[in-house]
C-alpha positions as CSV (number, residue, x, y, z in Angstrom):
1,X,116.7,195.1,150.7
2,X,119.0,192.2,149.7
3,X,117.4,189.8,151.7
4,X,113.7,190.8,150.2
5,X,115.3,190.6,146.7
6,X,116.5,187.0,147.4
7,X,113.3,185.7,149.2
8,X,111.3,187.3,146.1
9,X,114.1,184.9,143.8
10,X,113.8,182.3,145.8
11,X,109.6,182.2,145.4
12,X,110.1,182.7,141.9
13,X,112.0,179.9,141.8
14,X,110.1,177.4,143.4
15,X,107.2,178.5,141.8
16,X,108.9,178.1,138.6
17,X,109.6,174.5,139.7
18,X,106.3,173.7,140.9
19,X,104.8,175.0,137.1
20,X,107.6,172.9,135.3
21,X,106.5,169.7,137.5
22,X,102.9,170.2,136.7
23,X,103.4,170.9,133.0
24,X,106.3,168.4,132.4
25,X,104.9,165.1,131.0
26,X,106.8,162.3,129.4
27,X,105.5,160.4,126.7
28,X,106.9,156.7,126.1
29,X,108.2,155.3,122.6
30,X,105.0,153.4,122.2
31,X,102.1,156.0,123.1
32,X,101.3,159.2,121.5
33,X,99.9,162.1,123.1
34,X,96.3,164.0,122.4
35,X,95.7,167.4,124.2
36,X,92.5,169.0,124.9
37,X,92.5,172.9,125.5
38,X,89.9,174.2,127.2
39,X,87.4,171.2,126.2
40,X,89.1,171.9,122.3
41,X,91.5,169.5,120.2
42,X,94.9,170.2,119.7
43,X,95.9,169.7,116.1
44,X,99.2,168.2,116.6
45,X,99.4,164.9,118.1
46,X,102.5,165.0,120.9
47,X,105.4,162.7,120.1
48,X,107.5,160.6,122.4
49,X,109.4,162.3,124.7
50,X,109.3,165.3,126.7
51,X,106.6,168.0,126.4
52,X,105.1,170.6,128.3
53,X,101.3,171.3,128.9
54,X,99.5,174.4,130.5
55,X,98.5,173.3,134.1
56,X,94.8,173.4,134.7
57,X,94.2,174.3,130.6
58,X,95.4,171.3,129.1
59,X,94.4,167.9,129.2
60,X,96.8,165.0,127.6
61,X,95.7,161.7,126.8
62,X,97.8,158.9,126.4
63,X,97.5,156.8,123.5
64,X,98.8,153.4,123.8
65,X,100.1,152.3,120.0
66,X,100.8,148.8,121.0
67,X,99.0,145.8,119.2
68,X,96.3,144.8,121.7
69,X,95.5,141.4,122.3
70,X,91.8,140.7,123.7
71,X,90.1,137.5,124.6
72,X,86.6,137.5,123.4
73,X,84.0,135.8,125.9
74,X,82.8,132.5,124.9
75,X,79.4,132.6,123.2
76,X,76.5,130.3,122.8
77,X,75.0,130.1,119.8
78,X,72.8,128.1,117.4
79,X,74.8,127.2,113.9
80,X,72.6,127.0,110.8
81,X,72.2,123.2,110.9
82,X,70.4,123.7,114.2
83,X,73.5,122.1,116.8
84,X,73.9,124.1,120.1
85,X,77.7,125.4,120.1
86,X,80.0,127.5,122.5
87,X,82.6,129.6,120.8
88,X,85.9,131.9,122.0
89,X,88.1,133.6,120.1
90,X,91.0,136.1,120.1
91,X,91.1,139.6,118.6
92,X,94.4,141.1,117.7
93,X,94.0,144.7,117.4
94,X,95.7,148.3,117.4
95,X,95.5,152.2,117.1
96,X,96.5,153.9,114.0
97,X,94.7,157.5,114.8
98,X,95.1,158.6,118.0
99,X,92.7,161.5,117.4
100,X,89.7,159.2,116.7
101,X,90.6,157.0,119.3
102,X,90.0,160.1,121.7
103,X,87.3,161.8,120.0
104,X,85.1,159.4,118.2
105,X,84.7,156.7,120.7
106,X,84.1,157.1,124.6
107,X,86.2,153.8,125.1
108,X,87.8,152.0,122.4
109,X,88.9,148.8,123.9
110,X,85.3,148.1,125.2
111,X,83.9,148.9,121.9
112,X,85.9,146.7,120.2
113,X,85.0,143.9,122.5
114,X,81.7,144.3,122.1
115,X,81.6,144.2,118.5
116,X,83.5,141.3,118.3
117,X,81.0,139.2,120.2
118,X,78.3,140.1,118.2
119,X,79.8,139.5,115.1
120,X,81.3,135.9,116.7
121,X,77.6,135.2,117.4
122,X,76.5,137.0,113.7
123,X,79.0,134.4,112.2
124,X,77.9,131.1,114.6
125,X,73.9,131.6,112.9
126,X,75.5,131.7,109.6
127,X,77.8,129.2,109.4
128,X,77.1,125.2,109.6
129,X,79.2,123.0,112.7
130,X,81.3,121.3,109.7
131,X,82.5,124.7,108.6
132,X,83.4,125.7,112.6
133,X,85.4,122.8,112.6
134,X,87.2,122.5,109.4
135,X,86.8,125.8,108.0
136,X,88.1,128.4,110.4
137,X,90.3,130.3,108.4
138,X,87.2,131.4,106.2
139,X,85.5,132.2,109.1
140,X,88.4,134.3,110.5
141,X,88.6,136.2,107.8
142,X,85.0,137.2,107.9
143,X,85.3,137.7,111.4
144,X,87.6,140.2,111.1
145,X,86.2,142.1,107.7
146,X,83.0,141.8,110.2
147,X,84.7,144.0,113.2
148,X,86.9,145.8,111.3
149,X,84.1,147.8,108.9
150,X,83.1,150.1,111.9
151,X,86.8,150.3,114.1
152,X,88.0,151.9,111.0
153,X,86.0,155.3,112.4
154,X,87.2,154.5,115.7
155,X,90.9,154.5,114.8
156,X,91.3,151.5,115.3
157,X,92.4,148.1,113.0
158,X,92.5,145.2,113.2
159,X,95.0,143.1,112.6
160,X,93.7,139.5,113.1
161,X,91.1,137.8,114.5
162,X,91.4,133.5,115.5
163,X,88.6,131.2,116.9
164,X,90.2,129.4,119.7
165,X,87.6,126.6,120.7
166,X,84.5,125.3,119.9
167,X,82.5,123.1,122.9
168,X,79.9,120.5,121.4
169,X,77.2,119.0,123.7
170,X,77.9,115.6,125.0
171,X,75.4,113.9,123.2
172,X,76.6,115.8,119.8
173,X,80.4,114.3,120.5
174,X,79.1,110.8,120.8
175,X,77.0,110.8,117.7
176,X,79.7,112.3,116.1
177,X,82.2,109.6,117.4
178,X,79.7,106.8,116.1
179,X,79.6,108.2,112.5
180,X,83.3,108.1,112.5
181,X,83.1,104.5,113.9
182,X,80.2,103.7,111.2
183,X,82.5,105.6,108.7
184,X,85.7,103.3,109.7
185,X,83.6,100.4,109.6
186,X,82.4,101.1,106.0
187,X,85.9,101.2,104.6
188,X,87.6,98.5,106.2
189,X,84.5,96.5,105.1
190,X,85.0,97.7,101.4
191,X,88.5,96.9,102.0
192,X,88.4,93.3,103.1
193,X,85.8,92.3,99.9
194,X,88.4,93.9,98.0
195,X,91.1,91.6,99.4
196,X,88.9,88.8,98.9
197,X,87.7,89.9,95.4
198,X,91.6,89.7,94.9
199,X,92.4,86.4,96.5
200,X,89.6,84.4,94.9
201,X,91.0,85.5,91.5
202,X,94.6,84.0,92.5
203,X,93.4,80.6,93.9
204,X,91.1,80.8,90.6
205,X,94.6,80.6,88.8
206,X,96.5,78.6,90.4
207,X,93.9,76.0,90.6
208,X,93.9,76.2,86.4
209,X,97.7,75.5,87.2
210,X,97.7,72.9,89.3
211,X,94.5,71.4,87.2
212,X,96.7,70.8,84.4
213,X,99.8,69.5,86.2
214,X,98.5,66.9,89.1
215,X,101.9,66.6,90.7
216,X,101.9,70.3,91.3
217,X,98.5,68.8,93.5
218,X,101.0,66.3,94.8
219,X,103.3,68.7,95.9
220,X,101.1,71.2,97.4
221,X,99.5,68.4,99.2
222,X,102.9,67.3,101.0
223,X,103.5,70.9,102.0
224,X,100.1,71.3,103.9
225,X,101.0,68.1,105.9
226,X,104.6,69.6,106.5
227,X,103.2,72.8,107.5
228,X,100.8,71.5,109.5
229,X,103.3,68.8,111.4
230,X,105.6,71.7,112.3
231,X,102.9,73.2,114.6
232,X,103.6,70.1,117.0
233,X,100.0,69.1,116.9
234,X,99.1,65.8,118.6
235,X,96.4,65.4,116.2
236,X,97.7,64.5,112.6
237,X,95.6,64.6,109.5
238,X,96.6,62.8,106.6
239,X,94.4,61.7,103.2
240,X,94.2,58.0,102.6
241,X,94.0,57.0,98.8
242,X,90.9,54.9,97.5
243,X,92.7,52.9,95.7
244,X,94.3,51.1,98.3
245,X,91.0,50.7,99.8
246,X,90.4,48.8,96.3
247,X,93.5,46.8,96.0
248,X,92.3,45.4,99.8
249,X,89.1,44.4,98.3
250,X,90.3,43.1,95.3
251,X,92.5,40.9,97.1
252,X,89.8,39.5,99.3
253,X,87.5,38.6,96.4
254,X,90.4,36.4,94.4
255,X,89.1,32.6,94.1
256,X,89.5,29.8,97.0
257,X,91.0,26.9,96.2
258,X,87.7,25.0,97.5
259,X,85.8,24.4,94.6
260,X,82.8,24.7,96.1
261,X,83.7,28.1,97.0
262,X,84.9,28.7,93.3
263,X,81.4,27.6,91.9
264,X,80.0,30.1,94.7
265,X,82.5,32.9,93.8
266,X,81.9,32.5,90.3
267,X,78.2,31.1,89.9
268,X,76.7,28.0,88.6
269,X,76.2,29.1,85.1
270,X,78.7,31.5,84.5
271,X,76.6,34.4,85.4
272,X,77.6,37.3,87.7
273,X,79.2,36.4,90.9
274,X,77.3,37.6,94.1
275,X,78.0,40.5,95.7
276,X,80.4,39.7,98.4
277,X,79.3,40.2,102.3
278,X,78.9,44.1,104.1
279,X,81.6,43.3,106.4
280,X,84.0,42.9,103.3
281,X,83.4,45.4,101.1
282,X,84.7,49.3,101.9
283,X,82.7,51.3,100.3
284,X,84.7,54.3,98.3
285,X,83.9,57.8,98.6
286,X,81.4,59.0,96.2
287,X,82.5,63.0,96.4
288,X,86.8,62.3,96.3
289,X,89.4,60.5,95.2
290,X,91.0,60.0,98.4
291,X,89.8,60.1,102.0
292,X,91.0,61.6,104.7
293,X,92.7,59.4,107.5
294,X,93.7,60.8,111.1
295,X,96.1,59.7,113.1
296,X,96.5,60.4,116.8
């Protein structure tokens, strides 16, 4: 009779072990639990930790809580400007009712993917390329107000959405990279008229200087050639005066002591003496005072 009682203790035992292993669950910090009896949701949600469940009645669902982050596909699209454009982005997202997460969507995590790629493409068509480049924070935060509107039924929110890349078409990038060049161009054109606008009005003064002082002419003259002799050229240009050029031909044209060449120099009846020969007159520079001499 003893030995009945304890196999009977024993079987209750181990059947009371086998119950507690089948209903025991464990739910970590991060998840929350949702139970279904008999096909019907359980009002309370279970919190971490352990908790029991009636085997082959109830049916828990774990819940994770954790911020979710999911790549969205790239997309094609056409902006509103008409340019061909790829676009990926990055939704940040999380539960915040476990219930609805259950109950009011078959899968959560796919439905959220899915509306955010048809609300990247939604926001492609309505926005131009310059705003896809330069404007992505707008866009973001219409992205997001975009998914968000329906996850709120889902349980779900999110908590930021970010456009990662956007792929041009080859022959896009170029004529993109020529306006730029065009662009720099235009500004380092305006630039360099501006210097020169600038410059012009300083030689413009200080040739009304150096017009009313002539040594200041002098001067600026004898620092060229300095300037240009400390460049060890073998070629050395220096400005011959005019007047020297006279003096020579002044003193060729003073009176012989022949008077036959005096009557010739000075004419027969006191009239104006010839001009003298080609070979002995230099003829001075019409356009300048002085004339440039080079010396090798």
């Amino acid at each position: 009779m003893a030995q009945e009682l304890v196999i009977a203790l024993v079987a209750v035992l181990c059947a009371a072990a086998l119950y507690v292993a089948s209903a025991a669950r464990v739910i970590r910090q991060y998840e929350r639990g949702v139970v279904l009896r008999l096909g019907r949701l359980r009002e309370d949600v279970r919190r971490p930790g352990f908790t029991m469940v009636v085997p082959g009645i109830d049916r828990l669902r774990k819940v994770n809580m954790q911020i979710v982050t999911m790549p969205v596909p790239a997309q094609d699209g056409i902006t509103r400007d008409n340019v061909t454009v790829r676009v990926d982005a990055v939704i940040y997202f999380k539960v915040v009712d476990p219930t609805n997460a259950v109950i009011a969507v078959e899968d959560y995590r796919f439905a959220v993917s899915q509306m955010a790629q048809t609300s990247l493409r939604s926001i492609i068509g309505k926005s131009d390329l310059d705003d896809l480049l330069s404007n992505r924070e707008k866009l973001n935060q219409g992205l997001e107000v975009m998914i968000d509107s329906p996850a709120v039924s889902w349980g779900v929110q999110i908590d930021r959405v970010e456009i990662k890349d956007v792929s041009l078409p080859e022959t896009m990038k170029r004529s993109m990279a020529r306006q730029a060049e065009a662009d720099r161009e235009r500004r380092a054109r305006v630039i360099n008229a501006d210097a020169e606008l600038q410059a012009s009005k300083k030689l413009a003064q200080a040739a009304g200087e150096m017009s009313a002082q002539p040594a200041a002419l002098q001067l600026r003259l004898l620092q060229t050639v300095v300037a240009v002799a400390a460049e060890k050229n073998s070629t050395l240009v220096l400005p011959f005066p005019v007047e020297l050029l006279r003096f020579l031909e002044r003193a060729q044209q003073q009176p012989s002591p022949d008077p036959e060449a005096r009557e010739t120099a000075t004419g027969r009846d006191g009239d104006v003496p010839p001009v003298p020969p080609a070979h002995l007159v230099v003829p001075p520079s019409p356009a300048a005072s002085e004339q440039p001499f080079a010396h090798h």
